[in-house]
Structure formats: C-alpha cells, structure tokens
C-alpha positions in Angstrom: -30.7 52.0 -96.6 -32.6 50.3 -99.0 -35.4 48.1 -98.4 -34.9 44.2 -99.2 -38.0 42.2 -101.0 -38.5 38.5 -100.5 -40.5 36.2 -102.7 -42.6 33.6 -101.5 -44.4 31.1 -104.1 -46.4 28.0 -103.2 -49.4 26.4 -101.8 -50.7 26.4 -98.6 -52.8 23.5 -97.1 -54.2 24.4 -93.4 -56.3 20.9 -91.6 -58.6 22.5 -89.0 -59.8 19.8 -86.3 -63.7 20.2 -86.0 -63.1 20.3 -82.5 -61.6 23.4 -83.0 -64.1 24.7 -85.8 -66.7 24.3 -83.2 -65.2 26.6 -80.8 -67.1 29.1 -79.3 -65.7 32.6 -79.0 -64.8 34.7 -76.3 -67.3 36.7 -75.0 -65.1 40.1 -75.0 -65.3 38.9 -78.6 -67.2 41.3 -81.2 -68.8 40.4 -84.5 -70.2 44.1 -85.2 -70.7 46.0 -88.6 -69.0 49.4 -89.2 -68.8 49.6 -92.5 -70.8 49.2 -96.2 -71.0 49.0 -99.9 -67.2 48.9 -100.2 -66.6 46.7 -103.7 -65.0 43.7 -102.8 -62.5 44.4 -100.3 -59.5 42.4 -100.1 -57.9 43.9 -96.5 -57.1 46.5 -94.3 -54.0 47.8 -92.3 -53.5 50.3 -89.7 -51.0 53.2 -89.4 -49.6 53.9 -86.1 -52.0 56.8 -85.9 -54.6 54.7 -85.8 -55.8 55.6 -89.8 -57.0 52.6 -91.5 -56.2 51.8 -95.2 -59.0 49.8 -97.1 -57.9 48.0 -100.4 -60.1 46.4 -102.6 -59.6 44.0 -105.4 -60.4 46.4 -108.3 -57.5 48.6 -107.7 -58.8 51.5 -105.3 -57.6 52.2 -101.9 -59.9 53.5 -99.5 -58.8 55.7 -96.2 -61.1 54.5 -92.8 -59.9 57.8 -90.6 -59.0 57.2 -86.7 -62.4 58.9 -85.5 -64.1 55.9 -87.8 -65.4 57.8 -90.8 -64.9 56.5 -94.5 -62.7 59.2 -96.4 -64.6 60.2 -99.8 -61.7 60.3 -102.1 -59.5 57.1 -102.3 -55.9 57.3 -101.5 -55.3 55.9 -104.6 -56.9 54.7 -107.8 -55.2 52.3 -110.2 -57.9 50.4 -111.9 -56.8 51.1 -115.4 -53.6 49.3 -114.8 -55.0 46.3 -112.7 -56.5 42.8 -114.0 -59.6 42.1 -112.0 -61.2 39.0 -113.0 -61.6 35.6 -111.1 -58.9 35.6 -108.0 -57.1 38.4 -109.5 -56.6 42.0 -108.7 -55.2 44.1 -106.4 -54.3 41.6 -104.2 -51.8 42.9 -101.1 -51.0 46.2 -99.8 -48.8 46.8 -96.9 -47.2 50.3 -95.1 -43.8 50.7 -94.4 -42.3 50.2 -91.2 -41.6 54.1 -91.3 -44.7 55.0 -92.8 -45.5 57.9 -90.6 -41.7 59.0 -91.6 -41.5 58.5 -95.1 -45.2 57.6 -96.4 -43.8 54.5 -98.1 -47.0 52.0 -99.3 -46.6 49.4 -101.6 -49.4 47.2 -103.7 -49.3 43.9 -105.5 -51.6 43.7 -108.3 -52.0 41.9 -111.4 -51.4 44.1 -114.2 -53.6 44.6 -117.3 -52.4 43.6 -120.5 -54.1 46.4 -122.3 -52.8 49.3 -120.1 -49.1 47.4 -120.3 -48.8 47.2 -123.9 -51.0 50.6 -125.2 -51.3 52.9 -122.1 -49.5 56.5 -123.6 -50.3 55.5 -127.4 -53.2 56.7 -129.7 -54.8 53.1 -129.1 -55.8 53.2 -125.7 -58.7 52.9 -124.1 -59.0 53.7 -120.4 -62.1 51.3 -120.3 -60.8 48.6 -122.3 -59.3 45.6 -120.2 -57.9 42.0 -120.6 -59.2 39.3 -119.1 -58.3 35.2 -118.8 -54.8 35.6 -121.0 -52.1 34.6 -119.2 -50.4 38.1 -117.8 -48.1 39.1 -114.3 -48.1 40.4 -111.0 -46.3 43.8 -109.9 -45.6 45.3 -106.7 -45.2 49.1 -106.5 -44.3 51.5 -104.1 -46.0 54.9 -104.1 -45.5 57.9 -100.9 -48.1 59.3 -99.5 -48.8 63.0 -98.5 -47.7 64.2 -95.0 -49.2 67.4 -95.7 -52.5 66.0 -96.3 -52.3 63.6 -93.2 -50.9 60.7 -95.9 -54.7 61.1 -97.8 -53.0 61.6 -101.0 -50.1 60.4 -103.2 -47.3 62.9 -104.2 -47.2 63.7 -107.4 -44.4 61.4 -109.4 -43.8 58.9 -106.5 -44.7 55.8 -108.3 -41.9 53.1 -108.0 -41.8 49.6 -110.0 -40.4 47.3 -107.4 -41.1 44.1 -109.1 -42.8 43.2 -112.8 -41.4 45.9 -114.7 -41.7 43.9 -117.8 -43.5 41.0 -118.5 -40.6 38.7 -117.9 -39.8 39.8 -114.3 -43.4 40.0 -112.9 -45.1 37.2 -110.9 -46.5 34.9 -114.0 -50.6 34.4 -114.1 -51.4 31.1 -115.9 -54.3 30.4 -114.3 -57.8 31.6 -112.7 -56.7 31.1 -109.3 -53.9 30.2 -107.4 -52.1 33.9 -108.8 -51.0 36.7 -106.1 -51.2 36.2 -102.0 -50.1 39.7 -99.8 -47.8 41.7 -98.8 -46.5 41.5 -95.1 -43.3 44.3 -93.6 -41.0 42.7 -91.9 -39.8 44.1 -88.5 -36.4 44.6 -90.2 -38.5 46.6 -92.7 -38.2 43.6 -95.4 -40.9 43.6 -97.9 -42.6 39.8 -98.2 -44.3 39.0 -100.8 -46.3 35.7 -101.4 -47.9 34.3 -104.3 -49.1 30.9 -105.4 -47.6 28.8 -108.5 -50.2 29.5 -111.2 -51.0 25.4 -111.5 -54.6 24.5 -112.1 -57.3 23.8 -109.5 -59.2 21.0 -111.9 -56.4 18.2 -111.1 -52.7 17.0 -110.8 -50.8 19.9 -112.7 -47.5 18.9 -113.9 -47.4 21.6 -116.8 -48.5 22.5 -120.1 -52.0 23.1 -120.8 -53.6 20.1 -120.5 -55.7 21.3 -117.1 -56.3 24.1 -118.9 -53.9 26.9 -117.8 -52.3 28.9 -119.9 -48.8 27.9 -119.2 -48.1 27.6 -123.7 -49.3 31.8 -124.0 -47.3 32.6 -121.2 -44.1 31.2 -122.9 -45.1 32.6 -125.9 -45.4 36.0 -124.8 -42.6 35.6 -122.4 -44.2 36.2 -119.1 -42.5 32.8 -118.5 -40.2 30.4 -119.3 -40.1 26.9 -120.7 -38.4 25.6 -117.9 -40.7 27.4 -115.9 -43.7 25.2 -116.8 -43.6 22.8 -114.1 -46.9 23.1 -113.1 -47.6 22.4 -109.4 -44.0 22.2 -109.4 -43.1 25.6 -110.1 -43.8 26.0 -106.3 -40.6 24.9 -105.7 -38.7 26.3 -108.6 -35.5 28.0 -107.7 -34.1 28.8 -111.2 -32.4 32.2 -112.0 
C-alpha cells in the first residue's frame, strides 16, 4: 500500500497569555544538557527502539543511540544537494510508521540550485552553492540499514517524493517563511507543512515590491504567475 502525502501551506500565529508565559514548571520537570557542538540542529525523533535521529539544518543526520552515545558517522549526509542560508535547509525529517519494518525516513530540504542544474556534469563543484535566488523544497525518502541497526542507508534507496523538478517543488521566494516539518500520520500519511514564501518586511500581496523574489521564480519556473499572490498564496488551491 502506498503511502499518501499531504501538503500543508500557510502561516501560523500562536497569542500566549503572559499568565501562562509565567508559568512555573513542574518540578519532575528537567532542563539538563546531554548533548554538544552539534551545528544547528533543527529536531530530533525517536524510533521505537529507543534510537534517536538528530537532524540539522545543513543537511546531515546524526544517530543519538538508545544507551545515549552520539554515533560518529551520520546516517546521512546531503549537504551538497541542500540550500542552507537564512531559514532554509534541511528543515523536517520524520520515520515511518513501520520504520523498524521497512527503514522508511524521509527529509524536506531546500534544494541547491547549483547541485540541481550541474550535479553529474564537468561543471560541478561539490563546494560551490546558491544562495538568496529564489529555488524549492523536496521531500525524499531514503531506507535505512537493518543490518547495521538502521545506522546506514542502502545503497540506491533514494526516492523523490515531492520537487522532482523545479516546477513541482515547494517554491522559495523569500528568506523566511520557506519549509515547516514533517509529521506521520497514524494512518502512516506523510504531512508536510510549509509557509507561503510572502515577505516578513510588510503587507505582501505579490510581486517584488517587499522584496521577494516572486518575478525570478516565474521566470525560472519554480512558480507560476498565478501563483504570485503573496501572503495569499497561503490559501491558493490551484492545480
């Protein structure tokens, strides 16, 4: 049976009470250090096993083991292929429902122009990268090893789920307000959220007055004119 993804797009505006801010916590409630000089992590999820998987926004997932030790070698390590500048990067990871079956994880990342348009040609550059040009997000799926107690990634198992091309990814038009996580559903759905690329500087209803780069996007077909809605696009529902 095939796994069904849902898209999510749009802003979120959460009004905390001080009265609650000022809350004191529980006192079976730990604030306690365990680990260090990870770069920028973005999130961590547990398998049933009790293995923790560490993501961070530069593209590397790291493996925290059940017994609390930080596994050396990263499960995986994409950073050629991901866009990490401002709110960008590897943003969500999730496992699957079945992981412990199958060893089904996906990520959601936004992609680097340079790797999409020259990776497996005489002009690229594993350390050359794009930044702030309008590009898209991508979720993959990869499997992890049972053999190695799902520590590394079989060999071929990379799936494009969503952003194949430039046209059917997540469009990035703006410094923030680009990819949100991924979440399983108990059903074994895969949810995806992201925001509507608007800017952050004031009222966005489209173009690039603010701005964003809503005109390069069309032009290099990430997304389309009636696409550019701006704050707007949040509720887009166009095919």
């Amino acid at each position: 049976m095939r796994s069904k993804i849902c898209l999510w797009i749009g802003k979120l505006l959460l009004l905390t009470p001080l009265w609650i801010q000022a809350q004191v916590l529980p006192a079976d409630f730990y604030d306690q250090k365990i680990l260090s000089n990870l770069d920028f992590p973005t999130g961590i999820v547990f398998d049933a096993a009790g293995q923790g998987y560490i993501w961070q926004k530069k593209g590397v997932v790291r493996i925290l083991r059940a017994n609390g030790a930080l596994r050396t070698q990263a499960l995986i390590d994409i950073r050629e292929e991901v866009s990490n500048w401002k709110d960008h990067g590897l943003m969500g990871f999730a496992l699957d429902r079945n992981f412990l079956s199958n060893g089904y994880f996906y990520l959601l990342y936004t992609v680097d122009l340079h790797h999409y348009h020259h990776y497996g040609t005489p002009t690229y550059d594993p350390d050359s990268t794009v930044t702030f040009q309008a590009t898209f997000g991508r979720v993959t799926r990869y499997q992890a090893d049972a053999a190695t107690n799902f520590s590394t990634v079989v060999p071929g198992s990379r799936q494009i789920l969503l952003g194949h091309t430039a046209g059917d990814g997540i469009p990035i038009t703006w410094e923030f307000h680009g990819l949100g996580s991924l979440v399983t559903a108990n059903d074994g759905t895969l949810l995806i959220s992201c925001g509507d690329g608007s800017s952050s500087i004031g009222p966005d209803e489209g173009g690039d007055q603010l701005g964003t780069l809503a005109s390069q996007a069309i032009q290099a077909g990430i997304m389309s004119p009636d696409q550019d809605l701006g704050s707007y696009r949040a509720q887009y529902r166009g095919g």
